[in-house]
N, CA, C and O of each residue as an XYZ file, in Angstrom:
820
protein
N      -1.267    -11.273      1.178
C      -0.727    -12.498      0.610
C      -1.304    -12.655     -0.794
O      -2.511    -12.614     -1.034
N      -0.463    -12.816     -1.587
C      -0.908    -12.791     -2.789
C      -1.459    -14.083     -3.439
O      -0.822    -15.103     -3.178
N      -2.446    -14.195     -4.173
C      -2.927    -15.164     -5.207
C      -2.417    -15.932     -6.173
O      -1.779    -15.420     -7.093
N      -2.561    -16.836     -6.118
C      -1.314    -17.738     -7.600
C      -2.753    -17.728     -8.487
O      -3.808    -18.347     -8.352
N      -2.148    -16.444     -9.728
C      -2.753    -16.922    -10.840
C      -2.278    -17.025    -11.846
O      -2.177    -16.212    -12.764
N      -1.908    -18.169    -11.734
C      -0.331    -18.508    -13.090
C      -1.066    -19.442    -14.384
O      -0.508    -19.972    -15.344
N      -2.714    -19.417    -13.963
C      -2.853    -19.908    -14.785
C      -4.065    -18.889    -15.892
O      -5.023    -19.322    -16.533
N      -3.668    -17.768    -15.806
C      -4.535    -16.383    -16.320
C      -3.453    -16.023    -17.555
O      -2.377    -16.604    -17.420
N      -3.537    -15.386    -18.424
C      -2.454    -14.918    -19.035
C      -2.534    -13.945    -18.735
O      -3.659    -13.540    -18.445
N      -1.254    -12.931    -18.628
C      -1.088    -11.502    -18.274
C      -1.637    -10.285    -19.417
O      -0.969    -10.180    -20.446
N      -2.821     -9.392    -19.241
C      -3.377     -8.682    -20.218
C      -2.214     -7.441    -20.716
O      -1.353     -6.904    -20.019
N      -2.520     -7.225    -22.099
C      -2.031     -6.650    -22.159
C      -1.729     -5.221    -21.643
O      -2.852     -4.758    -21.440
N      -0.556     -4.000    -21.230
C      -0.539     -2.783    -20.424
C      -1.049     -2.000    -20.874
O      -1.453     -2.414    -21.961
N      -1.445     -0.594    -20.662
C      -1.947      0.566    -21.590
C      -2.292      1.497    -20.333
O      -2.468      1.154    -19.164
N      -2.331      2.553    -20.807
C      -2.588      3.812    -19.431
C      -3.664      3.557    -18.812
O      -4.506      2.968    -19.491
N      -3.915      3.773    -17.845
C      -4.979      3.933    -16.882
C      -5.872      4.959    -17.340
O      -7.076      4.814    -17.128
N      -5.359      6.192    -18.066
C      -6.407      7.190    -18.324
C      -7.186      7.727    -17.140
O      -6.748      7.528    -16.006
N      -8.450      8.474    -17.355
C      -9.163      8.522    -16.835
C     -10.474      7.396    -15.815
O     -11.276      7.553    -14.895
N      -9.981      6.255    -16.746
C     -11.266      5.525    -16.848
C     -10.876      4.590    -15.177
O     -11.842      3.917    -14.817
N      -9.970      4.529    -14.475
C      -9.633      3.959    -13.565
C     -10.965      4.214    -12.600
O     -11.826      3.409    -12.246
N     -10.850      5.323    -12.370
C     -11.552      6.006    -11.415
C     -13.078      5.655    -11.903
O     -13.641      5.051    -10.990
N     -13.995      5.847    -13.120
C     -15.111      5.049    -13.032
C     -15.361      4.006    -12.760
O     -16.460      3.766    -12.260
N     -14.274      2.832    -13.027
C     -14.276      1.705    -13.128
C     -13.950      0.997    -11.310
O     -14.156     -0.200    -11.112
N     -13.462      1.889    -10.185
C     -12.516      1.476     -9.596
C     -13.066      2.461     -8.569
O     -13.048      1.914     -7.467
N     -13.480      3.524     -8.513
C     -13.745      4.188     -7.430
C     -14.937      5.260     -7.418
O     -14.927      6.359     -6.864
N     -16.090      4.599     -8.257
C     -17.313      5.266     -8.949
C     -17.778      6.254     -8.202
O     -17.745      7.442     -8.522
N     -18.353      5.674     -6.900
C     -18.953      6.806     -5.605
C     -18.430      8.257     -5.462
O     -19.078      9.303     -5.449
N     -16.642      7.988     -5.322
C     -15.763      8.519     -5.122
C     -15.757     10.053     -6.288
O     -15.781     11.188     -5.812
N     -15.715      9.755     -8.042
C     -16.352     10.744     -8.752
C     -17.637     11.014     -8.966
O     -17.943     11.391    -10.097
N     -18.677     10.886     -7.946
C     -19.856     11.113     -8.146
C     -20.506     10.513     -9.079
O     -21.196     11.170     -9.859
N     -20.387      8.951     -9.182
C     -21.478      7.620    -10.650
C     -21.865      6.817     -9.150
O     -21.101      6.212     -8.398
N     -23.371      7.059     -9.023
C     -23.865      6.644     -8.048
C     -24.604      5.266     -8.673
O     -24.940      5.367     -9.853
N     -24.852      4.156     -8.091
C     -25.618      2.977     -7.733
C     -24.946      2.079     -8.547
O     -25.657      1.241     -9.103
N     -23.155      2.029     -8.859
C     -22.960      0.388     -9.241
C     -22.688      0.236     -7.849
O     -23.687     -0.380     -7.477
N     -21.714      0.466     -6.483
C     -21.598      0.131     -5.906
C     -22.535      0.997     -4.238
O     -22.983      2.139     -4.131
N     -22.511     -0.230     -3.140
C     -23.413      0.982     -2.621
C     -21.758      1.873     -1.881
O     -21.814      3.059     -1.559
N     -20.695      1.208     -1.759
C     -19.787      2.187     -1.246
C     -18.483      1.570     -2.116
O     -18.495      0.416     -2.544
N     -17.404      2.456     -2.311
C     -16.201      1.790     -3.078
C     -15.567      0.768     -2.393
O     -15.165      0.755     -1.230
N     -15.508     -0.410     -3.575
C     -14.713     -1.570     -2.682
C     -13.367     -1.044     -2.422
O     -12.853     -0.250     -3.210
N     -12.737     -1.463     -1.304
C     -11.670     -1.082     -0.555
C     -11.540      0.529      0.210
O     -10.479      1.076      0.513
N     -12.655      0.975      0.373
C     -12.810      2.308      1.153
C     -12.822      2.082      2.663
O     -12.484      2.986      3.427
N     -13.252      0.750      3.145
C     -12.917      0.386      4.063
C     -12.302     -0.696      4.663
O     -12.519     -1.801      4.167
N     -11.373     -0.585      5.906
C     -10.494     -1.685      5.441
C     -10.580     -2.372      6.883
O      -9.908     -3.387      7.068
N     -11.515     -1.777      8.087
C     -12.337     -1.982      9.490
C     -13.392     -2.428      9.067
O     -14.007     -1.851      8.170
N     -13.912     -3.807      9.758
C     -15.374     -4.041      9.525
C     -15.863     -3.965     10.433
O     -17.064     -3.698     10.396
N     -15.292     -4.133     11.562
C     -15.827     -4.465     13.109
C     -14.582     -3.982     14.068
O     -13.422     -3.909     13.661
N     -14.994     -3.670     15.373
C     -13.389     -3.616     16.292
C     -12.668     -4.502     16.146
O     -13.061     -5.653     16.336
N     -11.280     -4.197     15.728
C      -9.879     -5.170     15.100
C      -9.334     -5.060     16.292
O      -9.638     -4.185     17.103
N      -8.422     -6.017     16.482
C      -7.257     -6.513     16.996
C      -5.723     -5.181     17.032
O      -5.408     -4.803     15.904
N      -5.179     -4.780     17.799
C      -3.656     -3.822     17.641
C      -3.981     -2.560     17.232
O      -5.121     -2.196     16.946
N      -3.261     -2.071     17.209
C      -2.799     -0.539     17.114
C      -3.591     -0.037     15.804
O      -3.266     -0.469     14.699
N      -4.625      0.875     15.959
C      -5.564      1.379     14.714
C      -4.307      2.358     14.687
O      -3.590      2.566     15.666
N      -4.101      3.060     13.140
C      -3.592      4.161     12.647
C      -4.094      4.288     11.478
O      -4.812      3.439     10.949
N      -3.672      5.642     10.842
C      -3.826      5.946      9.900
C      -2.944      6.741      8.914
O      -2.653      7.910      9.165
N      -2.481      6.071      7.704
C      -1.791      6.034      6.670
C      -2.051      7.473      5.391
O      -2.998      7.487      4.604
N      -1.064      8.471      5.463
C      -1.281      9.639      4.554
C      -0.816      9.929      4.070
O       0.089     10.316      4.810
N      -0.367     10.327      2.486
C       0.286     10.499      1.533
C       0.451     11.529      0.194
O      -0.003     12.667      0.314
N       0.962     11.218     -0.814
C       0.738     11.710     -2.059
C       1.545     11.059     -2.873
O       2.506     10.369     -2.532
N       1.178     11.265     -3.925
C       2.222     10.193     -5.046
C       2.705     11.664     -6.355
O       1.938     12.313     -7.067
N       4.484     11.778     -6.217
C       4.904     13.006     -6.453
C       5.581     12.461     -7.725
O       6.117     11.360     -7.852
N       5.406     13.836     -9.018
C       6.278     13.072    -10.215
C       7.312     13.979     -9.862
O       7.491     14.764     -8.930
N       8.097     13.558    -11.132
C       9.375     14.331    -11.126
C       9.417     16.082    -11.336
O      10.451     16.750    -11.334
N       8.926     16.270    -11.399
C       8.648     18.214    -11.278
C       7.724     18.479    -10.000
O       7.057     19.513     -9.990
N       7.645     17.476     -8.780
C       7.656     18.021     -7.610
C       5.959     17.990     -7.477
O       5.324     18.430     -6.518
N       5.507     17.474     -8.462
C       3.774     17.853     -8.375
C       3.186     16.748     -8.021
O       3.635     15.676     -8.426
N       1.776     16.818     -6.983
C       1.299     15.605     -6.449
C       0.559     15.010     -7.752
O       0.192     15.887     -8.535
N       0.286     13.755     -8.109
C      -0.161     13.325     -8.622
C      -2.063     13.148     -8.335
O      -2.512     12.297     -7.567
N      -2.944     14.121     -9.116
C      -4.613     14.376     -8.952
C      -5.461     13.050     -9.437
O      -6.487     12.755     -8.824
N      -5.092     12.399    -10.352
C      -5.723     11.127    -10.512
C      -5.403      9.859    -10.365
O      -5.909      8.849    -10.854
N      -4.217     10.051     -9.403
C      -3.713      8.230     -9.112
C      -4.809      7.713     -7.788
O      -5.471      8.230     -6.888
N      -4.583      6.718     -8.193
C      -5.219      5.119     -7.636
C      -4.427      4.761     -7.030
O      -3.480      4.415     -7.736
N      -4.158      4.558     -5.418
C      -3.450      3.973     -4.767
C      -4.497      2.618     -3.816
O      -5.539      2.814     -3.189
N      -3.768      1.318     -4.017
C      -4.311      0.220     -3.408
C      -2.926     -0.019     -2.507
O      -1.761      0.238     -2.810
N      -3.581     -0.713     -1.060
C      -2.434     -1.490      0.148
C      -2.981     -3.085      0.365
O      -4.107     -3.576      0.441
N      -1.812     -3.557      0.415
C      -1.916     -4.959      0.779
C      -1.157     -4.588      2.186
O      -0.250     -3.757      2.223
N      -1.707     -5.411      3.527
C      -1.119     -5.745      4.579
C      -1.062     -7.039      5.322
O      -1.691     -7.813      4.600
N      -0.626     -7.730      6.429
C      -0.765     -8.441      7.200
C      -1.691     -7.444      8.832
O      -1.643     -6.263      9.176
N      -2.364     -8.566      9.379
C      -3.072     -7.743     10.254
C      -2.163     -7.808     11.480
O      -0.993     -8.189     11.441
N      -2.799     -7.408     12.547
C      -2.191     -7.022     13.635
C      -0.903     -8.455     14.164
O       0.312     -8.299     14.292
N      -1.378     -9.237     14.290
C      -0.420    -10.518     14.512
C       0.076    -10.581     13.592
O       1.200    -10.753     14.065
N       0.306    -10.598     12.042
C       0.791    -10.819     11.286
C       0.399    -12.108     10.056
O       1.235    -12.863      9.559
N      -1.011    -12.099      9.770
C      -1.259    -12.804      9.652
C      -2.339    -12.260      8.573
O      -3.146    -11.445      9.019
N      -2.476    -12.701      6.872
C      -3.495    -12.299      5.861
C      -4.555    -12.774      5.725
O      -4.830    -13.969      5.615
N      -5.384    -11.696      5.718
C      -6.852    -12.109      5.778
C      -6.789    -12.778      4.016
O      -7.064    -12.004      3.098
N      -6.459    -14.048      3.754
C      -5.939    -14.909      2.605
C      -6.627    -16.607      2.870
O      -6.141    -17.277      3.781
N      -7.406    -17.009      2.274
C      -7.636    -18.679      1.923
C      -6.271    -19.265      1.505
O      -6.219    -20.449      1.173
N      -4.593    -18.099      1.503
C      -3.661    -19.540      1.434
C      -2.640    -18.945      2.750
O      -1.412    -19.028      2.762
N      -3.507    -18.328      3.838
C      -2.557    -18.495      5.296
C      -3.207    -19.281      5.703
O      -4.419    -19.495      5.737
N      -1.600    -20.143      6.326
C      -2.296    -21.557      7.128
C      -1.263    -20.980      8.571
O      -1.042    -21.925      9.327
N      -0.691    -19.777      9.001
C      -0.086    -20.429     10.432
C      -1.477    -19.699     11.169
O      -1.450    -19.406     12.365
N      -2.355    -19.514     10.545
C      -3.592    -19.039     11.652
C      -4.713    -18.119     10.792
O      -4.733    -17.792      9.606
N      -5.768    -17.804     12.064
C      -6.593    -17.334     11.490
C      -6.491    -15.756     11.922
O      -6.235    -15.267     13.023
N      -6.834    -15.026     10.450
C      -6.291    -13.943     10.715
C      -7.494    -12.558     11.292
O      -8.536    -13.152     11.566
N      -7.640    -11.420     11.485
C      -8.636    -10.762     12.145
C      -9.877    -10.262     11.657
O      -9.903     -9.195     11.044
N     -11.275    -11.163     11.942
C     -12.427    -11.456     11.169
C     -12.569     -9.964     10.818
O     -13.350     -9.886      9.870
N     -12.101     -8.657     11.224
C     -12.883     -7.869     11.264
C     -11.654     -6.448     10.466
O     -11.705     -5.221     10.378
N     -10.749     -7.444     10.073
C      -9.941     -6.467      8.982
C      -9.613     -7.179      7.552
O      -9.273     -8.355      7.419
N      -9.772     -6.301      6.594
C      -9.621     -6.764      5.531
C      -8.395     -7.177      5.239
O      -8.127     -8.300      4.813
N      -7.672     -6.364      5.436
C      -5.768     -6.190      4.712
C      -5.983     -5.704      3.875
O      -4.867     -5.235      3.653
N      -6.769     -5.261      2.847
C      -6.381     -4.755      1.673
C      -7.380     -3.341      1.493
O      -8.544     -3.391      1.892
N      -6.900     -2.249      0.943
C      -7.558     -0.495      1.164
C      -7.190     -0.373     -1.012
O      -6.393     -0.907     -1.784
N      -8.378      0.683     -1.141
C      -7.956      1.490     -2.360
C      -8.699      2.928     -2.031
O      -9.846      3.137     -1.636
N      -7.773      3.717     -2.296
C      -7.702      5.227     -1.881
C      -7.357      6.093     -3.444
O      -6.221      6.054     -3.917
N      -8.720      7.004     -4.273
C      -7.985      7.568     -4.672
C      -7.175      9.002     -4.273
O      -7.329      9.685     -3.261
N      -6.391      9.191     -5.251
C      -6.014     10.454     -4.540
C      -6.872     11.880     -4.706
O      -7.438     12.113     -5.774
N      -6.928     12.703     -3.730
C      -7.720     13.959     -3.741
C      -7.617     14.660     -4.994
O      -6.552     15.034     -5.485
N      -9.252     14.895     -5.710
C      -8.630     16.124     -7.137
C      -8.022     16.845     -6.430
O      -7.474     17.221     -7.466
N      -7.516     17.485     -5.599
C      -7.367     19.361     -5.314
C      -5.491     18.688     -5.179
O      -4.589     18.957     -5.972
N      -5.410     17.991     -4.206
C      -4.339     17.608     -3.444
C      -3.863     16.618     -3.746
O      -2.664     16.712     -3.487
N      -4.026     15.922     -4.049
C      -3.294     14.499     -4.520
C      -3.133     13.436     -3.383
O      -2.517     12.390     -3.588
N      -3.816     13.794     -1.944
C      -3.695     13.367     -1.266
C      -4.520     12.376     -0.816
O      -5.705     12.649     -0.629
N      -3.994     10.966     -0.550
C      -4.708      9.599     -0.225
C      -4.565      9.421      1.553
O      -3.943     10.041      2.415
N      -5.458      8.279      1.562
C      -5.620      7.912      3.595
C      -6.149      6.999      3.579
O      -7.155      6.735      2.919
N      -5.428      6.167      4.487
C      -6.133      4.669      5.263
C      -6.121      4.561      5.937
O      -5.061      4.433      6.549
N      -7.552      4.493      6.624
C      -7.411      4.119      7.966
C      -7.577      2.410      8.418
O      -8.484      1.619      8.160
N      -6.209      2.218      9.251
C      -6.150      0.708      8.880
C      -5.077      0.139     10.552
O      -5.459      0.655     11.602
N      -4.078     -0.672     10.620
C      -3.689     -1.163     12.091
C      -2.686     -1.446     11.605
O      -2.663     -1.865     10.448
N      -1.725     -1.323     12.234
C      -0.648     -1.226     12.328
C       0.062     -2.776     12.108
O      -0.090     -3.442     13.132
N       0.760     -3.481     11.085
C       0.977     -5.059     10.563
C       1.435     -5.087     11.103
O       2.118     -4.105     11.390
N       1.548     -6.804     12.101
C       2.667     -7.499     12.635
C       3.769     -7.907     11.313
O       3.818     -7.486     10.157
N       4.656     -8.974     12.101
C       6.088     -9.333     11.286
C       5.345    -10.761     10.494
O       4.581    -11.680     10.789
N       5.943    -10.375      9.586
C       5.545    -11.867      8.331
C       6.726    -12.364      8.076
O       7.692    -11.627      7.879
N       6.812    -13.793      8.042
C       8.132    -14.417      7.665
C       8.566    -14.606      5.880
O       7.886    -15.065      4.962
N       9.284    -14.318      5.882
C      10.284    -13.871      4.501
C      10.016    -15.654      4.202
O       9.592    -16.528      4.958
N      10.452    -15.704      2.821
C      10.647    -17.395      2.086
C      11.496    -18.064      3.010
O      10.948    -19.155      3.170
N      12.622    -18.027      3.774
C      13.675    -18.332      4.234
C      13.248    -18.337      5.895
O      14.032    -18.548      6.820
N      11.795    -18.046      6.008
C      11.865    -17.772      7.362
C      12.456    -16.778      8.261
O      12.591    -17.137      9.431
N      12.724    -15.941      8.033
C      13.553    -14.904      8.517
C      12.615    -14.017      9.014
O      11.843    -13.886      8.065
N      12.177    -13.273      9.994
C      11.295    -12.546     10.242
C      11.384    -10.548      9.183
O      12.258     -9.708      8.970
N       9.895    -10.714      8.860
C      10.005     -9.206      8.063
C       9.942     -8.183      8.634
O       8.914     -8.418      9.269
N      10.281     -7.007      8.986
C       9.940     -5.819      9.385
C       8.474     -5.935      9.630
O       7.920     -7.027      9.504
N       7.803     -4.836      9.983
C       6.007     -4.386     10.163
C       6.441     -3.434      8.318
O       7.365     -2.673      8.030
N       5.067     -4.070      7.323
C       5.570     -3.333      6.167
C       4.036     -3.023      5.596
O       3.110     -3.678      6.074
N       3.861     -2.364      4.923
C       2.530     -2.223      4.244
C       3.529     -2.278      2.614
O       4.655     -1.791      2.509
N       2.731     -3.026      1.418
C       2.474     -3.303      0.504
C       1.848     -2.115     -0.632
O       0.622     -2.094     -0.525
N       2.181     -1.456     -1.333
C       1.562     -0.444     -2.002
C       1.441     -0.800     -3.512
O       2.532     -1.221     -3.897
N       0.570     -0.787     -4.449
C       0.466     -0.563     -5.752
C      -0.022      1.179     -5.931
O      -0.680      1.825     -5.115
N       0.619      1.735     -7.458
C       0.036      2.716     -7.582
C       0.292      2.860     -9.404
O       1.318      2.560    -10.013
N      -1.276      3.531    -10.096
C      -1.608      3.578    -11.017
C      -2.024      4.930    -11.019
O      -2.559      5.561    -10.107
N      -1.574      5.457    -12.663
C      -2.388      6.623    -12.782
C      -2.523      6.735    -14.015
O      -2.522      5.698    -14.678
N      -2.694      8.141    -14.742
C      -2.278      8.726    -15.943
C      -0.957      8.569    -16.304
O      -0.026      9.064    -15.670
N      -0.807      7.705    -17.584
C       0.786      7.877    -17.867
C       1.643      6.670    -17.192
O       2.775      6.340    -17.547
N       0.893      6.087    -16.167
C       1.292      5.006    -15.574
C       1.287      3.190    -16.693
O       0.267      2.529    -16.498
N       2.009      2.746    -17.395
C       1.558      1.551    -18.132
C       1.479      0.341    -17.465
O       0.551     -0.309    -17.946
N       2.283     -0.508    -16.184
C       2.301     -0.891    -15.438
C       2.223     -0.560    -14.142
O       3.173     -0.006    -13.588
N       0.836     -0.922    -13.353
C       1.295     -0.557    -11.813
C       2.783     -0.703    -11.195
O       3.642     -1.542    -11.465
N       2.818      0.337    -10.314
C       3.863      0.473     -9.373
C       4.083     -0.267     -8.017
O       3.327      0.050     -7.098
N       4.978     -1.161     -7.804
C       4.762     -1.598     -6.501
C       6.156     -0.773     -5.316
O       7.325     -0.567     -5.643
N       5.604     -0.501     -4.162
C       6.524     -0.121     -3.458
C       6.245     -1.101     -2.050
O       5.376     -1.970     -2.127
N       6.879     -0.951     -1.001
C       6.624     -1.118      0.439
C       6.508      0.205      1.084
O       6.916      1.223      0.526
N       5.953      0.207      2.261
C       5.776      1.378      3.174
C       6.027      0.728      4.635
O       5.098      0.277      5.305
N       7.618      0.723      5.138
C       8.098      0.143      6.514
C       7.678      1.684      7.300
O       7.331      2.737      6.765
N       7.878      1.325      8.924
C       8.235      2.369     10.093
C       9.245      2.437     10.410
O      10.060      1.518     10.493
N       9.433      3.911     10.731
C      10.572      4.637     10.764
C      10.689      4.295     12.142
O      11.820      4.680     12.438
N      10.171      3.796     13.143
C      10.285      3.773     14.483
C       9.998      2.122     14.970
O       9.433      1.614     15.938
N      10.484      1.754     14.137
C      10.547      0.030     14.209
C      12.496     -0.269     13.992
O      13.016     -1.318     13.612
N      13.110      0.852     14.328
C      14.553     -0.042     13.769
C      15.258     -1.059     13.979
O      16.014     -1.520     13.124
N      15.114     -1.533     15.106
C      15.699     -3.020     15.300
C      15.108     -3.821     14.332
O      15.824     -4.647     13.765
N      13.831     -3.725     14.012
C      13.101     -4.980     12.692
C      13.840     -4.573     11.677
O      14.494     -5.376     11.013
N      13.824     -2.806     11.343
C      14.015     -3.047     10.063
C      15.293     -3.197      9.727
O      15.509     -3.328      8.522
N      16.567     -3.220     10.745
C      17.945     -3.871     10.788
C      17.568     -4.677     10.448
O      17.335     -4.517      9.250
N      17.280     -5.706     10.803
C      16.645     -7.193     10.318
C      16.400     -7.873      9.002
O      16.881     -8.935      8.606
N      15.421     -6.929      8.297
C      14.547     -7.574      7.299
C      15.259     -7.947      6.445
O      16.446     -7.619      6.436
N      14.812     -8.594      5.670
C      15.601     -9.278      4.680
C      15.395     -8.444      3.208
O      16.041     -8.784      2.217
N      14.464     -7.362      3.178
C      14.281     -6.880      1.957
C      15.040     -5.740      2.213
O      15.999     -5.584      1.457
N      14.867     -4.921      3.061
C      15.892     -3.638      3.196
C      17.046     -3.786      3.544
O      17.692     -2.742      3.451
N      17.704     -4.804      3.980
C      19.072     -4.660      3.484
C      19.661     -5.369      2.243
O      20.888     -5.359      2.139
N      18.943     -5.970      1.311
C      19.378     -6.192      0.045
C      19.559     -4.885     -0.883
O      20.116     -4.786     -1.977
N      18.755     -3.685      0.093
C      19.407     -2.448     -1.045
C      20.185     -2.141     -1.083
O      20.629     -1.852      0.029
N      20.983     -1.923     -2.076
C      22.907     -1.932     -2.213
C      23.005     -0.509     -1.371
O      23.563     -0.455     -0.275
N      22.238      0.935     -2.182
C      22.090      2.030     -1.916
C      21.726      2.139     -0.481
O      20.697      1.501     -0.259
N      22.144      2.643      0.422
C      21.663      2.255      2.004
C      20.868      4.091      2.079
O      20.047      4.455      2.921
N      21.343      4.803      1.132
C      20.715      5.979      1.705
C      19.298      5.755      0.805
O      18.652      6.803      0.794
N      18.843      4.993      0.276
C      17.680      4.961     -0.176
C      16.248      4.468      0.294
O      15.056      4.543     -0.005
N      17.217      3.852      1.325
C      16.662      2.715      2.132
C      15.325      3.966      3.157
O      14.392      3.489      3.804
N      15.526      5.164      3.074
C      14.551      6.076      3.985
C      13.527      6.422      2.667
O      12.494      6.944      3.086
N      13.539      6.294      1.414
C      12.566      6.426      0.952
C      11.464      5.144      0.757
O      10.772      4.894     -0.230
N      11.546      4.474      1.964
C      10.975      3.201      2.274
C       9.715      3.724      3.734
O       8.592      3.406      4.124
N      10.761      4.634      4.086
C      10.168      4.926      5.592
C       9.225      6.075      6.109
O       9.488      7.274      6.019
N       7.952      5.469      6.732
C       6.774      6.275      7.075
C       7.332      7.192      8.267
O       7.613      6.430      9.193
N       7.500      8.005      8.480
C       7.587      9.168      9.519
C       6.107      9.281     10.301
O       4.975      9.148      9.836
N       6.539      9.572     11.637
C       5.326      9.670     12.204
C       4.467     11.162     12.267
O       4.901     12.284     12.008
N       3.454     10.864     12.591
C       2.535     12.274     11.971
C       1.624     12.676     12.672
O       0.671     13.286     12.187
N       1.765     12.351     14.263
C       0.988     12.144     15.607
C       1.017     10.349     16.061
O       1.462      9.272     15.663
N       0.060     11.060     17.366
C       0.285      9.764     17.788
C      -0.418      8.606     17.327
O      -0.826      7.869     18.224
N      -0.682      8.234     16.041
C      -1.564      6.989     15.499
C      -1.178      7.320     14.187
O      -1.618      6.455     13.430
N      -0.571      8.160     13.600
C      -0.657      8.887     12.272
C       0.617      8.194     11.468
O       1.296      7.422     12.144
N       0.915      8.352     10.401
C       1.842      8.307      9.440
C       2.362      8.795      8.383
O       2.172      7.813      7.665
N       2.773      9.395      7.841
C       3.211      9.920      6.452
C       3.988      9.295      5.781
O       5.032      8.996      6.361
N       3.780      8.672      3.788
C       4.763      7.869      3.150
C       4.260      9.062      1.779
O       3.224      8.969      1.120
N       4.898      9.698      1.693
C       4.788     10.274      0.355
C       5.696      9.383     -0.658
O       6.732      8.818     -0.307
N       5.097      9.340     -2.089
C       5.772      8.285     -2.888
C       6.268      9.690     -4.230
O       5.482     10.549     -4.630
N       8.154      9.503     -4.805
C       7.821     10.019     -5.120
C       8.455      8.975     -6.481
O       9.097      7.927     -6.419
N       7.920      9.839     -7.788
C       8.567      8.846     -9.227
C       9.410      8.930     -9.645
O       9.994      7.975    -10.157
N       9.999     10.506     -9.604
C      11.287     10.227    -10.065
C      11.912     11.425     -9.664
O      11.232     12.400     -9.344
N      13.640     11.449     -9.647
C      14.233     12.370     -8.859
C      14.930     12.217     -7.994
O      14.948     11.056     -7.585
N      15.760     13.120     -7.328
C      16.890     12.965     -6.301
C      16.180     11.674     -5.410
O      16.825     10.629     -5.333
N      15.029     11.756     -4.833
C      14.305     10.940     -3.951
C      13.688     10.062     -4.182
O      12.835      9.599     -3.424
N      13.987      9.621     -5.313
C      12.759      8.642     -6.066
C      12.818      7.519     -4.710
O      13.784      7.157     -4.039
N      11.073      7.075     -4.609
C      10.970      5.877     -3.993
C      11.869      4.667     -4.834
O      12.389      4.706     -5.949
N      11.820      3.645     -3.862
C      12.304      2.443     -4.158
C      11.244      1.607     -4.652
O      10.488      1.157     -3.791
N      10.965      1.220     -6.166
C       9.976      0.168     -6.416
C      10.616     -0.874     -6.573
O      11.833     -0.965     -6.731
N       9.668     -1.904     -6.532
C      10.025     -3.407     -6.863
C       9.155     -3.784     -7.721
O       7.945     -3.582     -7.827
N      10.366     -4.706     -8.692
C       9.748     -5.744     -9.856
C       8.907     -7.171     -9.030
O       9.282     -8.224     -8.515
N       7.724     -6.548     -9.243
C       6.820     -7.850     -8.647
C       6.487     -8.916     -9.452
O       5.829     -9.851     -8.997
């Protein structure tokens, strides 16, 4: 659930560069003692509530190559559906999950992971019930504005008939570059890609 900060002015954009990763995931390139572990490396504090899984990826440009220095962050709702947020009021949500992960991606592989639980349904502005969705930003080199996508299940289809965001896509065959495939039994796969026959679906946030 996101923050109203409407009263910040918006900084100005510029690449991420290199410097993301000191600034954002220090441990992670070997700059030991600002943090004692990277914030958002874990997203379990204690035994949670629903279905633990875990979330695996890569973020692909348009010549097919994983992306080695992106920054991928998730926003979720927890197992009931409910943000670990000071502005959810239909309840209290699970003391012992964050909702929110930052993963960078592997130098070698480009490959990111969260291990995190599986979101209940959140109600749309209109009340309408949402699919189960995970929330994605992604930043890199070359990136000037973060990227926002969603990451629904492929094995949720009656919800995601439903939702109110996936069927506003005009394109209906695009609508699977939305969708996590399963990858065992707790597992997931959402590869993101930027551009190309398959480009993911982002949204203007």
């Amino acid at each position: 659930m996101a923050q109203k900060l409407d009263y910040l002015k918006e900084t100005p954009s510029q690449t991420a560069g290199p410097y993301v990763h000191i600034g954002c995931t220090s441990n992670f390139i070997g700059v030991q003692g600002v943090y004692d572990r990277d914030l958002g490396s874990e997203m379990k504090t204690g035994p949670v509530k629903g279905q633990e899984i875990t979330i695996t990826g890569r973020v692909i440009d348009g010549t097919g190559t994983a992306l080695r220095d992106v920054l991928v962050e998730i926003w979720q709702a927890d197992a009931g559906g409910l943000h670990n947020s000071p502005q959810e009021t239909r309840g209290k949500a699970d003391a012992n999950f964050t909702g929110w992960g930052r993963c960078p991606g592997h130098p070698e592989t480009g490959e990111f992971r969260f291990d995190t639980v599986k979101p209940g349904r959140v109600p749309f502005g209109d009340g309408r019930m949402q699919a189960p969705h995970v929330t994605f930003w992604i930043v890199a080199r070359g990136i000037n504005i973060g990227l926002h996508t969603r990451m629904y299940f492929a094995d949720e289809d009656a919800a995601n008939a439903d939702d109110p965001i996936l069927s506003r896509i005009e394109h209906r065959n695009r609508v699977a570059t939305l969708l996590a495939s399963r990858d065992g039994d707790a597992a997931y796969r959402f590869d993101i890609v930027l551009q190309g026959e398959d480009e993911t679906v982002f949204f203007d946030m």
